[in-house]
VEXDREN-2710 file (C-alpha; in Angstrom, 1 decimal):
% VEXDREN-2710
k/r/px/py/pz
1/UNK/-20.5/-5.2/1.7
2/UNK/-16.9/-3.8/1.1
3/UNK/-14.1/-5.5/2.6
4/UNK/-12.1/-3.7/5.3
5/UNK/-10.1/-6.1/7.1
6/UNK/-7.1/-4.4/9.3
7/UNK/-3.7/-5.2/7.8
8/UNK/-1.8/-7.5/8.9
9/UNK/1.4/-6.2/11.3
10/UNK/2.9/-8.9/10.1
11/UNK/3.4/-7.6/6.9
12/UNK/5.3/-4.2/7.7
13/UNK/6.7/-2.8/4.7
14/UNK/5.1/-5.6/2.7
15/UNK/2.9/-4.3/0.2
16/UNK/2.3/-8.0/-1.1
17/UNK/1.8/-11.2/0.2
18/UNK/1.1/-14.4/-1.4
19/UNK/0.5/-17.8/0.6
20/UNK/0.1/-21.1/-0.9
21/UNK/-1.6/-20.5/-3.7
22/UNK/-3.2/-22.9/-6.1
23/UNK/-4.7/-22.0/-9.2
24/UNK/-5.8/-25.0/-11.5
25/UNK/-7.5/-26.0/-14.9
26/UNK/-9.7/-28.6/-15.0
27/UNK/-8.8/-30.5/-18.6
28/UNK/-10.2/-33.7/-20.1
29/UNK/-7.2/-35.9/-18.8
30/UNK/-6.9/-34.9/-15.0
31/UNK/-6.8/-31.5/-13.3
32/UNK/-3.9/-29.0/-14.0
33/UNK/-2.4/-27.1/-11.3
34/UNK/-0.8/-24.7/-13.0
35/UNK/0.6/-22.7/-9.9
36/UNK/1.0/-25.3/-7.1
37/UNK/1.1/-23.9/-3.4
38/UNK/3.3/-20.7/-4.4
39/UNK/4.3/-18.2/-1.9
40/UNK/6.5/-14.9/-1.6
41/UNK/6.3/-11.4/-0.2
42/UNK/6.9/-7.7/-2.4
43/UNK/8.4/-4.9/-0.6
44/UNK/7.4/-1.6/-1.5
45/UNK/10.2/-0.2/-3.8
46/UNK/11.4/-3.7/-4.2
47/UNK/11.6/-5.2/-7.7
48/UNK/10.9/-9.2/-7.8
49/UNK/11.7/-10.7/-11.3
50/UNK/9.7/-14.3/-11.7
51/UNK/11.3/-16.5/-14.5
52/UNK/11.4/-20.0/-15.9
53/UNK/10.1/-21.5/-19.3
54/UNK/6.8/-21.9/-20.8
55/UNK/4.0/-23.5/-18.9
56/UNK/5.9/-23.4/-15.3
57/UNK/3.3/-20.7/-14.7
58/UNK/4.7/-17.7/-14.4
59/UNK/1.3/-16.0/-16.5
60/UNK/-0.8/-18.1/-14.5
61/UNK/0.6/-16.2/-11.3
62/UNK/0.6/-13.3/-12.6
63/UNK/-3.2/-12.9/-13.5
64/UNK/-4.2/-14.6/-10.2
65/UNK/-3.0/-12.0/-8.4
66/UNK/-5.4/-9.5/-10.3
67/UNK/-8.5/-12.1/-10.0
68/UNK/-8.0/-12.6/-14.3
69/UNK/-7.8/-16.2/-14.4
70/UNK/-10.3/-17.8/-17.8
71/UNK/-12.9/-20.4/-17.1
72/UNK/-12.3/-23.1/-16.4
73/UNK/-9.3/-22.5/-14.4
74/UNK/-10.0/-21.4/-10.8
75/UNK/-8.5/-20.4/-7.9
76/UNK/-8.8/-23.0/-5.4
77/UNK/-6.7/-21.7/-2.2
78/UNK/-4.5/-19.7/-0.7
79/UNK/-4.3/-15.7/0.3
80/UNK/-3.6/-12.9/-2.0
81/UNK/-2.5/-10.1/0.7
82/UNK/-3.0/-6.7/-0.5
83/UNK/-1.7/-4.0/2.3
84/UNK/-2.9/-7.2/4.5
85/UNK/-6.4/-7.6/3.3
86/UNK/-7.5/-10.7/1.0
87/UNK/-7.9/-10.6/-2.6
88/UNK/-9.3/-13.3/-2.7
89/UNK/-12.1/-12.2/-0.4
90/UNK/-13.4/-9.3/-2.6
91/UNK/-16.2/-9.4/-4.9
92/UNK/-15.8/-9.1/-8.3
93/UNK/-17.1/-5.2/-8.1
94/UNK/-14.2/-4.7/-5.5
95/UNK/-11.5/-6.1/-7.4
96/UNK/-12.5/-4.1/-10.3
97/UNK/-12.3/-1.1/-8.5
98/UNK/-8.8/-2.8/-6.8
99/UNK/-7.3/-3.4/-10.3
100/UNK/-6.1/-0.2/-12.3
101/UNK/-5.6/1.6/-8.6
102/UNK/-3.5/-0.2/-6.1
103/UNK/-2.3/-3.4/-8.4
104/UNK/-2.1/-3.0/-12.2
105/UNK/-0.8/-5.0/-14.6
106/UNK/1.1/-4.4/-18.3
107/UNK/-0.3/-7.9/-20.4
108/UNK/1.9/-9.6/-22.9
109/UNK/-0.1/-8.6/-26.1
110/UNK/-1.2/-5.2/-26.3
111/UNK/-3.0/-5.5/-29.3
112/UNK/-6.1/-7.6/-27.6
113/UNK/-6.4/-5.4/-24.2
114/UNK/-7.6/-2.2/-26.1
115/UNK/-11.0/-1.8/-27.8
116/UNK/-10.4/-0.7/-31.7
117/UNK/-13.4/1.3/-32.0
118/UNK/-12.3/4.1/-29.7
119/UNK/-8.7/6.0/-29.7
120/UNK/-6.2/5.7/-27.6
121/UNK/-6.7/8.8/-25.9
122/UNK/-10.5/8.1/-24.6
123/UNK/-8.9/4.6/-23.2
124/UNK/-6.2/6.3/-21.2
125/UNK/-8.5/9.2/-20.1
126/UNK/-11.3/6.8/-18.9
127/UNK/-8.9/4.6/-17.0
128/UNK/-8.4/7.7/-14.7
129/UNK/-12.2/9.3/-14.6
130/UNK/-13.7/5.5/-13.9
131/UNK/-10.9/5.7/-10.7
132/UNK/-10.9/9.3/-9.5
133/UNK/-12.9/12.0/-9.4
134/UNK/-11.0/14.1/-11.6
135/UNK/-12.4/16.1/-15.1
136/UNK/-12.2/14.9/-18.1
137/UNK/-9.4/18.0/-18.8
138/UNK/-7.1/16.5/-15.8
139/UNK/-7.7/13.3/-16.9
140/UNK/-6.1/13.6/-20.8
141/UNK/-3.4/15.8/-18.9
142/UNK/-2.4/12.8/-17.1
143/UNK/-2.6/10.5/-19.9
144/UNK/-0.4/13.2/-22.5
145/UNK/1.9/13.3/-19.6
146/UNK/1.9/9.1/-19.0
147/UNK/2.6/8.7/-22.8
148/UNK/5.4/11.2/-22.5
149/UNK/7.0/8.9/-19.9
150/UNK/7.0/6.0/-22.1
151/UNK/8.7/7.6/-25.0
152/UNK/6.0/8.8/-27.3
153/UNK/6.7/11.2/-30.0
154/UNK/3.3/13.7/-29.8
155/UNK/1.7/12.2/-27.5
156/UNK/-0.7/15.3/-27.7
157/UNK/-1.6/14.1/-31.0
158/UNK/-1.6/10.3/-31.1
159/UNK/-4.3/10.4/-28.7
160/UNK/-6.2/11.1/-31.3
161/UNK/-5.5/8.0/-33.0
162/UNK/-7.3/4.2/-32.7
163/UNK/-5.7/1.2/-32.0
164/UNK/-4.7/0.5/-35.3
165/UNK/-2.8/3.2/-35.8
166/UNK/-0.1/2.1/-33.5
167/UNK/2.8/-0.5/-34.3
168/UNK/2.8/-3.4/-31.7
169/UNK/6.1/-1.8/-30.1
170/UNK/4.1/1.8/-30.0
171/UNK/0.7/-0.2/-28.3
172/UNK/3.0/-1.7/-25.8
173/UNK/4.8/1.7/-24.4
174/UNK/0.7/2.6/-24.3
175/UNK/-0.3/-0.3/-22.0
176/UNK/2.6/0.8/-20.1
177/UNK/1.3/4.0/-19.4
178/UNK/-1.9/3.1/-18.7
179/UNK/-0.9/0.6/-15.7
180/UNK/1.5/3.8/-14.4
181/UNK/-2.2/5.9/-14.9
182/UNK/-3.3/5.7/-11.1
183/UNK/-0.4/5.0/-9.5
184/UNK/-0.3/1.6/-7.9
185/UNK/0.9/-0.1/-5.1
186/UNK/1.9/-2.8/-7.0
187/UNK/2.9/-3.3/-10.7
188/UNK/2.8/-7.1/-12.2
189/UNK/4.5/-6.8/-15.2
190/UNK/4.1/-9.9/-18.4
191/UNK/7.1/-9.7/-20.8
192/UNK/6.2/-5.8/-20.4
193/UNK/9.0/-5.0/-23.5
194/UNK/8.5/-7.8/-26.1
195/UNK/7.2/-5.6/-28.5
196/UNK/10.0/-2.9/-28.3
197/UNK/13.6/-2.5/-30.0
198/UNK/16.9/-2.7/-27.7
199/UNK/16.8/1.1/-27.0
200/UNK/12.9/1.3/-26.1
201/UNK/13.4/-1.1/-23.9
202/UNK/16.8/-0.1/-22.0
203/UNK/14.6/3.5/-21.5
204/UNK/11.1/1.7/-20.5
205/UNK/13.2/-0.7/-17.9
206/UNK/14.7/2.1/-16.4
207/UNK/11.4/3.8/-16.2
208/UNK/10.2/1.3/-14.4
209/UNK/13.0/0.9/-12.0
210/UNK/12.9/4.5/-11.3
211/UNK/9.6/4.7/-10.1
212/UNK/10.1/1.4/-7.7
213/UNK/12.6/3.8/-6.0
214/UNK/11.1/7.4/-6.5
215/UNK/7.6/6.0/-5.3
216/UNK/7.9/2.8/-3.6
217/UNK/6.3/0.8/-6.3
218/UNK/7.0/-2.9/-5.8
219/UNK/7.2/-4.5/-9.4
220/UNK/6.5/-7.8/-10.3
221/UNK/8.7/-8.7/-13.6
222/UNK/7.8/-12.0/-15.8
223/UNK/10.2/-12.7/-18.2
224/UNK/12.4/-15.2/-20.1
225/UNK/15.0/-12.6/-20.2
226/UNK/17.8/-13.5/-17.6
227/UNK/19.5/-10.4/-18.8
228/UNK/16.4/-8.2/-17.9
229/UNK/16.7/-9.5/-14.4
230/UNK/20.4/-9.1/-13.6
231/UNK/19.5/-5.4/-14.7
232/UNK/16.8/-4.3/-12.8
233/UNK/15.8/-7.1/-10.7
234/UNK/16.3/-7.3/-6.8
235/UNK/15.2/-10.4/-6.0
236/UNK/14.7/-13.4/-8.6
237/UNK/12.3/-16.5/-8.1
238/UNK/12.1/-19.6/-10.4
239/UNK/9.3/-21.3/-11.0
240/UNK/9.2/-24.9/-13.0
241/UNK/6.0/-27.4/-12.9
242/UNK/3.9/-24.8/-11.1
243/UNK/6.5/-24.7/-8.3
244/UNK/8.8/-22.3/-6.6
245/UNK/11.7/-23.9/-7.4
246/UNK/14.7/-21.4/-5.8
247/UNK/14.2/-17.9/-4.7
248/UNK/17.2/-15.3/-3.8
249/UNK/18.9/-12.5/-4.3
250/UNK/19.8/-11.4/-7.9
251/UNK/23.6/-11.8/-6.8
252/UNK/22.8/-15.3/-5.3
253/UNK/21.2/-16.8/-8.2
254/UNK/23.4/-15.2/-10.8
255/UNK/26.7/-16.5/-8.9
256/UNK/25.3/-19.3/-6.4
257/UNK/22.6/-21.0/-8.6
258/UNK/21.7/-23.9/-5.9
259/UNK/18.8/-25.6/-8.1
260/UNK/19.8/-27.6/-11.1
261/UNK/16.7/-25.9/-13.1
262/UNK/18.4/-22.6/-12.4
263/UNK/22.2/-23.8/-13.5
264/UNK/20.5/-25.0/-17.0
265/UNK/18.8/-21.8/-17.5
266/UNK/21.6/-20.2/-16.8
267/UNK/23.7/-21.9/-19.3
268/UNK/21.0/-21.9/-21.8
269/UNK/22.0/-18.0/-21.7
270/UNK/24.6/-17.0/-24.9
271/UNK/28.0/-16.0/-23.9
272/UNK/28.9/-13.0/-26.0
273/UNK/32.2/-12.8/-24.2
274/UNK/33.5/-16.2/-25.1
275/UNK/30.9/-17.6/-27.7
276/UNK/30.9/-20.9/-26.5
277/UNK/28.0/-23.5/-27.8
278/UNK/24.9/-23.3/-25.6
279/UNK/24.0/-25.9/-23.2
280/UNK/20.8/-27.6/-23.4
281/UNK/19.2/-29.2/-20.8
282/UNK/17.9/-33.1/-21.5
283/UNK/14.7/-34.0/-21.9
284/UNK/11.3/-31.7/-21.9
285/UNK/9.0/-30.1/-18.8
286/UNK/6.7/-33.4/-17.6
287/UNK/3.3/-33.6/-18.3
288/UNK/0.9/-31.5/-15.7
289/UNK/-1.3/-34.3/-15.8
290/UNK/0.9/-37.0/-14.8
291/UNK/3.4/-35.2/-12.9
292/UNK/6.4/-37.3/-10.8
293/UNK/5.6/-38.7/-7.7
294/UNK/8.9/-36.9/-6.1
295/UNK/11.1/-33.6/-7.2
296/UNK/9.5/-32.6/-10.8
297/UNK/12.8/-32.1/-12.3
298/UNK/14.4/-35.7/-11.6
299/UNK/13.7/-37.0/-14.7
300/UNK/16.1/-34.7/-16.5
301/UNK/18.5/-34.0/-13.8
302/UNK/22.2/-35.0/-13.6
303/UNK/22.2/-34.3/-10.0
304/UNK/19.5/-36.6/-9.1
305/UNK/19.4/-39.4/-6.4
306/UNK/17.2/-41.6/-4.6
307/UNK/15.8/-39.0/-1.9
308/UNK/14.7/-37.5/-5.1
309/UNK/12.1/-40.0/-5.4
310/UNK/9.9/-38.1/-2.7
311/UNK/9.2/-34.9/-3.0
312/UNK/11.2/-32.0/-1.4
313/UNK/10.0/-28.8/-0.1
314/UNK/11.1/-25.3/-0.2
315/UNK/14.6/-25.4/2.4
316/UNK/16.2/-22.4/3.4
317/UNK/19.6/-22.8/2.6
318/UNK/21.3/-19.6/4.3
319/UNK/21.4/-15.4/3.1
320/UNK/17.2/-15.7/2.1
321/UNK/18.3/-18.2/-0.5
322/UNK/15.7/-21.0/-0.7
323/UNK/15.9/-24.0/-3.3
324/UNK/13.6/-27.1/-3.9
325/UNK/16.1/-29.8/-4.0
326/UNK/17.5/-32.4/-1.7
327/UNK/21.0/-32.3/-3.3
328/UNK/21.1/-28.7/-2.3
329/UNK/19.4/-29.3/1.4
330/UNK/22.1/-32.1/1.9
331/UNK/25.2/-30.0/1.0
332/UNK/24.0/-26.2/2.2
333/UNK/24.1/-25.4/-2.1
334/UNK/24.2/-27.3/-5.2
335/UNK/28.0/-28.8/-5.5
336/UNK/30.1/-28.9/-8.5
337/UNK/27.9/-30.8/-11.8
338/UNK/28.5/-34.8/-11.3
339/UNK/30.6/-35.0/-14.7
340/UNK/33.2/-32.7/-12.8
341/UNK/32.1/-29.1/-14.5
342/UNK/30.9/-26.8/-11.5
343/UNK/28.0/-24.5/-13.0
344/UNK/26.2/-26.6/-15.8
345/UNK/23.1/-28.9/-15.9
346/UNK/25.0/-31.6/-18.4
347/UNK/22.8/-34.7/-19.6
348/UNK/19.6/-35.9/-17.6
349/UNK/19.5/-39.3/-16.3
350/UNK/15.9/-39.9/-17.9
END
């Protein structure tokens, strides 16, 4: 029976919400949960850039929200509103049908997510025929036209070719057009421009800009690349353990950081300008297994202090900034670093 619950008014302009979701992995030494009660809306034309470093679950996020999680792990709760209906409600023949359409998703490494035994051009065209009822003629159209977008020379012809053909920067600009295929609501995109030199990706990121504005495409952007998200991003949110750790504006982050996570990224970042030595924060992500009883980051954090001990939740700390940190909650932002240096993370206290 399909699903066809009534969208939620409360999500006006909204075309995603996500409520406190949990996704885990079930290991040999204790359960992982890889995204711990995360939450956030995407506007429609908005562009929502989700960083933080490896294993704070920014992949994990992304391929719950397109029902792509790999046994073992499992979603165990939460809501994955769609135009206000349930993801996680659907079967698995309605989220096929969902995926490709209204949410679509460009994957880190292209080379796995197409089959080498047929060409490129009978991938693209079949992601539009198994969608729409369109002929096979309309549907290479589209897919010469989607490749043209991207910045491939002949499209016309390299849909000819397999797979193999294709250097990893050239497979990348053809998952790109195959998620801009049908249109979506909403695009997640993983590390979408790895693959590509500096001038591939300036053209693809402003591809996918444009169409958040031209069509009210709300974009999902995973990335390590801070410099990626001051350029097209509208809103930034860290994640670190599994956890929201600070969400805001671009502006806000970039110039208020008020979680200590977010000043050491930050100053993890190279200063062309200046070429001063890069910071480093202390210490090393915890274990998911044995995680700290109270905020994840004390051990390594120069701001920490004994309310740190218990854990702190999400606060709203004024202009839709929000930060997971009691120093922050105490003073309304994150003050100047202890050691008298406003702006870096300095040495950890454990």
């Amino acid at each position: 029976m399909e699903v066809t619950e009534a969208p939620d008014p409360r999500l006006d302009g909204t075309v995603l919400a996500v409520r406190d979701l949990v996704t885990v992995y079930p290991t040999r030494l204790g359960v992982v949960p890889a995204v711990d009660g995360v939450g956030f809306e995407l506007g429609a034309g908005e562009v929502l850039g989700i960083v933080g470093d490896s294993g704070s679950g920014k992949t994990t996020l992304a391929r719950s929200l397109l029902g792509l999680v790999a046994a073992p792990g499992r979603i165990e709760s939460g809501e994955i509103l769609l135009h206000g209906r349930n993801l996680l409600d659907f079967t698995p023949e309605e989220m096929r049908r969902v995926r490709g359409t209204e949410i679509a998703m460009i994957f880190q490494n292209p080379i796995r997510s197409f089959h080498p035994g047929f060409t490129i051009g009978w991938q693209l065209t079949e992601a539009v025929t198994r969608h729409q009822r369109v002929s096979r003629r309309e549907a290479t159209d589209r897919a010469i036209e989607a490749l043209t977008w991207v910045g491939m020379p002949e499209p016309a012809v390299r849909m000819r070719d397999h797979p193999h053909q294709f250097s990893g920067g050239m497979l990348q600009r053809v998952m790109i057009a195959m998620s801009l295929l049908n249109e979506p609501a909403v695009l997640v995109a993983d590390e979408p421009t790895t693959a590509l030199d500096v001038t591939i990706q300036a053209q693809i990121l402003e591809l996918v800009q444009r169409l958040a504005v031209d069509r009210g495409l709300g974009v999902i952007l995973v990335t390590h690349n801070l410099g990626m998200v001051a350029s097209i991003c509208d809103r930034v949110m860290v994640m670190y353990a599994g956890q929201i750790v600070e969400e805001a504006s671009v502006d806000d982050v970039f110039a208020r950081p008020a979680h200590p996570y977010t000043v050491g990224l930050l100053d993890s970042q190279p200063d062309r300008a200046t070429g001063a030595r890069l910071a480093a924060m202390a210490g090393g992500s915890p274990t998911m297994t044995a995680l700290p009883p109270g905020c994840r980051f004390e051990p390594r954090c120069a701001y920490a202090e004994a309310a740190c001990s218990q854990p702190p939740d999400l606060w709203a700390l004024g202009s839709g900034q929000t930060a997971r940190c009691w120093v922050s909650k105490r003073h309304g932002e994150l003050p100047a670093h202890p050691d008298g240096e406003p702006g870096t993370a300095g040495s950890g206290t454990g």
